[in-house]
VOBA-1610 file (N, C-alpha, C; in pm, whole numbers, padded with zeros to 5 digits, always signed):
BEGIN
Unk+09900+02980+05736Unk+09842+03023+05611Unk+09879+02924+05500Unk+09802+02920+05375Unk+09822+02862+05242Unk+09994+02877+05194Unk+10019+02767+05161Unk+10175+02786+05119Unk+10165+02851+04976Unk+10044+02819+04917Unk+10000+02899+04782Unk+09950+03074+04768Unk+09968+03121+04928Unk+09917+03224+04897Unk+10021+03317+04927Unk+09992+03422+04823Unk+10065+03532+04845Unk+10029+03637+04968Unk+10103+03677+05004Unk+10087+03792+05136Unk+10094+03923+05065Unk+09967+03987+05128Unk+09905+04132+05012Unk+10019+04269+05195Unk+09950+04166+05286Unk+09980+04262+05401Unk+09958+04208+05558Unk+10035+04252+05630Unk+10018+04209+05753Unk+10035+04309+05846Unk+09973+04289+05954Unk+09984+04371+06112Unk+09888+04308+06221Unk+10024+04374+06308Unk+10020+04340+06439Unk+09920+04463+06526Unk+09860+04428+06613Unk+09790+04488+06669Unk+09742+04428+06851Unk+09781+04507+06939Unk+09785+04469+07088Unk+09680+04423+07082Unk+09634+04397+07176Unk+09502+04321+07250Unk+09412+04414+07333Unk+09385+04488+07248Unk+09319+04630+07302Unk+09198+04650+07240Unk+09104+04646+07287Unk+08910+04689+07200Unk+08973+04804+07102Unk+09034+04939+07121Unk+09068+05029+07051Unk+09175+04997+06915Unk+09186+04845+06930Unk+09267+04748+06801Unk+09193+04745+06701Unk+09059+04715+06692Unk+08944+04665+06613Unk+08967+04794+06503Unk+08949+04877+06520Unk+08955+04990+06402Unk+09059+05018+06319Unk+09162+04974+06390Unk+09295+04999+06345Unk+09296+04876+06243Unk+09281+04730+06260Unk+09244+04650+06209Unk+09103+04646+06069Unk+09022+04720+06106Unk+08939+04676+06005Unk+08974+04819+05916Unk+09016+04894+05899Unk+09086+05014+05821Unk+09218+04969+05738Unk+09305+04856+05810Unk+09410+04784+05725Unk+09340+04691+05628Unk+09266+04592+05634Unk+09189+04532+05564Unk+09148+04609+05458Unk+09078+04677+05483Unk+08961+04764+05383Unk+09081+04827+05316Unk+09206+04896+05341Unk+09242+04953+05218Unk+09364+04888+05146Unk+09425+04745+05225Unk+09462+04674+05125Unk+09373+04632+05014Unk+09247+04540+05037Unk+09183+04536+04983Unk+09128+04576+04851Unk+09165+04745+04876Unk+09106+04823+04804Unk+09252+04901+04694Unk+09345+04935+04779Unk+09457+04889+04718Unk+09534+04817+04600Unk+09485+04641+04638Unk+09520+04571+04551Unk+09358+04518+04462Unk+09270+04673+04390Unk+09149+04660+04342Unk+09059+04533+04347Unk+09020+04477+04474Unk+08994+04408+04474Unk+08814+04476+04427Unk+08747+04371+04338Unk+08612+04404+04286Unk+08501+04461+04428Unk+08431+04565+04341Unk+08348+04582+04439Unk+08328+04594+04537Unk+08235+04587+04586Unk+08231+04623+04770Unk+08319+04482+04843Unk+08406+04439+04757Unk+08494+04342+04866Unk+08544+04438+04960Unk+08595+04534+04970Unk+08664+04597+05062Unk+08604+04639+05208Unk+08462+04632+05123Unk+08351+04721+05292Unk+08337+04532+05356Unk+08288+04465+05265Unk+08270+04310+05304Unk+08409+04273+05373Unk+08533+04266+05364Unk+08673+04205+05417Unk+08653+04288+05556Unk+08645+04411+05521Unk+08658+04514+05642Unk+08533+04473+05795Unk+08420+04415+05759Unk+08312+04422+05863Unk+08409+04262+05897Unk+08413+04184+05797Unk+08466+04052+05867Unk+08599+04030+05978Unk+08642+04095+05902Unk+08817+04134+05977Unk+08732+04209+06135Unk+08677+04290+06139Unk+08617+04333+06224Unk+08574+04235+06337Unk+08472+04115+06270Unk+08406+04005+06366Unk+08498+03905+06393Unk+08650+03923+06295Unk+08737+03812+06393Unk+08822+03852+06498Unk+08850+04013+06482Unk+08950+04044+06552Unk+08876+04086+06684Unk+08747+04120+06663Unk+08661+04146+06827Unk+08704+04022+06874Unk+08669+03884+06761Unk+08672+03738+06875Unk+08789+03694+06973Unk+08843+03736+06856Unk+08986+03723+06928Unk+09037+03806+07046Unk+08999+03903+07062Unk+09026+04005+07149Unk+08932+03964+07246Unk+08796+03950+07261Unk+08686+03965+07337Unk+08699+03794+07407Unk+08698+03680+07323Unk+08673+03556+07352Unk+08822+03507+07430Unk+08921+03556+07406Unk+09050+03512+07402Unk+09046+03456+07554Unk+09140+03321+07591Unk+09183+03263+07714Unk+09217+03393+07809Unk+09160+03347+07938Unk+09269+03458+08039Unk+09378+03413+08067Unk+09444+03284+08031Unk+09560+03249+08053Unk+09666+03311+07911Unk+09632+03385+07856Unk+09707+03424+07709Unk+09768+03574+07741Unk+09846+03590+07767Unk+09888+03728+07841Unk+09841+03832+07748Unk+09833+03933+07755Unk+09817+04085+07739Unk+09862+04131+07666Unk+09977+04081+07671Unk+10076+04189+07571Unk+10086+04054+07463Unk+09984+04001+07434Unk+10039+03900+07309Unk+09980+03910+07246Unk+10004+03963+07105Unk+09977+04066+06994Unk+09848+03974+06883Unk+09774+04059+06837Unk+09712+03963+06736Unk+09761+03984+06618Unk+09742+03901+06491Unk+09818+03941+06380Unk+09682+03936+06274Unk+09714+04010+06170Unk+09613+04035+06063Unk+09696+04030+05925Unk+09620+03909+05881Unk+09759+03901+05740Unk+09614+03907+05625Unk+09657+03970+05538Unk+09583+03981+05400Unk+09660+03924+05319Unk+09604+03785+05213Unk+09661+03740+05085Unk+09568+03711+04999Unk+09631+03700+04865Unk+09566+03649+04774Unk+09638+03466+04673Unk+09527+03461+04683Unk+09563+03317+04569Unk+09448+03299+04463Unk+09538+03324+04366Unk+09407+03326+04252Unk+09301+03455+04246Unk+09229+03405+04268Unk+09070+03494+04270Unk+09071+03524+04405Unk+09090+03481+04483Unk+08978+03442+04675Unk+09122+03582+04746Unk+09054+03681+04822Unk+09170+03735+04920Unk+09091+03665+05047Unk+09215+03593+05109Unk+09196+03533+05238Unk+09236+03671+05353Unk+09178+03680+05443Unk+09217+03740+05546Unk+09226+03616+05688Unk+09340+03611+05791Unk+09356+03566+05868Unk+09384+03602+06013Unk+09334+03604+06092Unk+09336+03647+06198Unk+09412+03532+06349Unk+09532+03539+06394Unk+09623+03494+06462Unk+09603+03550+06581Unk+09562+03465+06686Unk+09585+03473+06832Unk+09667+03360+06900Unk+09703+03383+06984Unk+09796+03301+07103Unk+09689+03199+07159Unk+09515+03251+07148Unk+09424+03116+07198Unk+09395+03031+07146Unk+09380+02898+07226Unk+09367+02787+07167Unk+09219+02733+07191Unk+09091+02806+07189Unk+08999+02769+07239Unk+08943+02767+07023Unk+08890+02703+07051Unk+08790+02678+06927Unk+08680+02771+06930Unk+08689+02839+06785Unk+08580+02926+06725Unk+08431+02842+06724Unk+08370+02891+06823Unk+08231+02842+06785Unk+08111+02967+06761Unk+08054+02846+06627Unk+07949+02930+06548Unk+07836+02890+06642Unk+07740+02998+06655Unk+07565+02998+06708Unk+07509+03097+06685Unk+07378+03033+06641Unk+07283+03140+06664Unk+07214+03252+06725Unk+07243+03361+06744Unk+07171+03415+06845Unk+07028+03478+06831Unk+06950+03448+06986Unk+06801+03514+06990Unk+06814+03651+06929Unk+06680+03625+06825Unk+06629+03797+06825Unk+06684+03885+06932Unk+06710+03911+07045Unk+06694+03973+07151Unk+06819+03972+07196Unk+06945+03885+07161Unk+07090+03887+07188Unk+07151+03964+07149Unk+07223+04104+07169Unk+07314+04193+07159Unk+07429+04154+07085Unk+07447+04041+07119Unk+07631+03978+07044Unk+07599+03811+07041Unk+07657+03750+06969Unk+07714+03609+06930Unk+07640+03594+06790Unk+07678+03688+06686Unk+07614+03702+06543Unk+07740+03695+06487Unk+07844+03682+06515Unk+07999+03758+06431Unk+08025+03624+06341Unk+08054+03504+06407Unk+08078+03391+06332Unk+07976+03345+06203Unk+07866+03381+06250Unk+07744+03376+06154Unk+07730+03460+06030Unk+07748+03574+06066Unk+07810+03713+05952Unk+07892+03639+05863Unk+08013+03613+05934Unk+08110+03565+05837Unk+08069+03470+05745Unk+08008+03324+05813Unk+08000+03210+05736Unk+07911+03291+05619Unk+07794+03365+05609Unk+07711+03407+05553Unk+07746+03483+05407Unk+07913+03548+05470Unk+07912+03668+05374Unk+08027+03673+05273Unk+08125+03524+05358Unk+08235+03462+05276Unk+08216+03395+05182Unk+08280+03339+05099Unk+08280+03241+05005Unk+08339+03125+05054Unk+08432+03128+05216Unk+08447+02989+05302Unk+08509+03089+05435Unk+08554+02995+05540Unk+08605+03017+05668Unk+08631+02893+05769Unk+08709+02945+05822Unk+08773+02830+05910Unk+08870+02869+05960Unk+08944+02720+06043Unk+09029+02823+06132Unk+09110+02703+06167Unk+09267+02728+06200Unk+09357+02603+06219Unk+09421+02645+06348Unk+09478+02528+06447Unk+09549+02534+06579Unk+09667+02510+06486Unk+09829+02571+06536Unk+09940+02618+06515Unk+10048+02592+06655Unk+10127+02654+06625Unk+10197+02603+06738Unk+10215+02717+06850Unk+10185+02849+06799Unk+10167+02921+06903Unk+10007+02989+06902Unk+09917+02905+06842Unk+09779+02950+06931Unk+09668+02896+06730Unk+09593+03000+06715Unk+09521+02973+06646Unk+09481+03095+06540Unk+09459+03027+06418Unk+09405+03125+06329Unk+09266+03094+06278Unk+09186+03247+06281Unk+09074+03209+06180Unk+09051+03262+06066Unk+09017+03242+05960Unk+09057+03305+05844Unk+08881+03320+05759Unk+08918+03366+05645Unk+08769+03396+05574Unk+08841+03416+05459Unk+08767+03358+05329Unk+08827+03401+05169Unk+08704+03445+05131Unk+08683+03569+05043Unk+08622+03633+04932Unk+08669+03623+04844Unk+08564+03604+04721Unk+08574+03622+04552Unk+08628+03770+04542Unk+08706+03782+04537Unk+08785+03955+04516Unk+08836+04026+04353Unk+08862+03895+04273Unk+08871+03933+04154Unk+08865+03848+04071Unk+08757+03865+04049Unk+08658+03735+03964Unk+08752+03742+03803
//
């Protein structure tokens, strides 16, 4: 994370599909918590949502099970970054999907609905993160 940013909140959460809710419910009420403007909170909450599926859903099979994802909420300035920490080291890739594709829209959501995103390799795996205008 930003050495400039403050940490609003963090959690850990297994590597379990039944994580995702638990996760996008921490988001949304820090968020909302630390008044962030407007529907930032429903917006942080669907995103936090499309990273922590990736992470969970896309993740290496060589990355064991029990290796936790992390969900950190900060702010710097105006922008609340949310970051999402896995143990994988595979690169987030963005695509398009057909009319007719069920899933590979999540990366696209994000780029769409953030104000930026991206994602850095670390020394124990990778983060992807997303900043919103939260308090203009």
């Amino acid at each position: 994370m930003n050495p400039g940013l403050s940490p609003l909140g963090e959690k850990w959460i297994p590597r379990e599909p039944r994580s995702v809710a638990s996760a996008r419910r921490f988001v949304r009420d820090v968020a909302t918590d630390w008044k962030a403007a407007g529907d930032i909170p429903e917006i942080a909450e669907l995103l936090a949502s499309e990273l922590v599926t990736n992470a969970l859903a896309y993740g290496s099979p060589d990355v064991p099970a029990a290796s936790p994802v992390r969900v950190t909420v900060g702010r710097e300035r105006e922008l609340l970054t949310v970051d999402v920490h896995d143990a994988c080291i595979a690169v987030p890739r963005l695509r398009r999907a057909d009319d007719m594709e069920i899933s590979g829209r999540g990366l696209a959501i994000v780029q769409d609905l953030s104000r930026s995103w991206g994602w850095t390799f670390n020394p124990y795996g990778k983060s992807v993160w997303f900043q919103l205008t939260a308090w203009p």
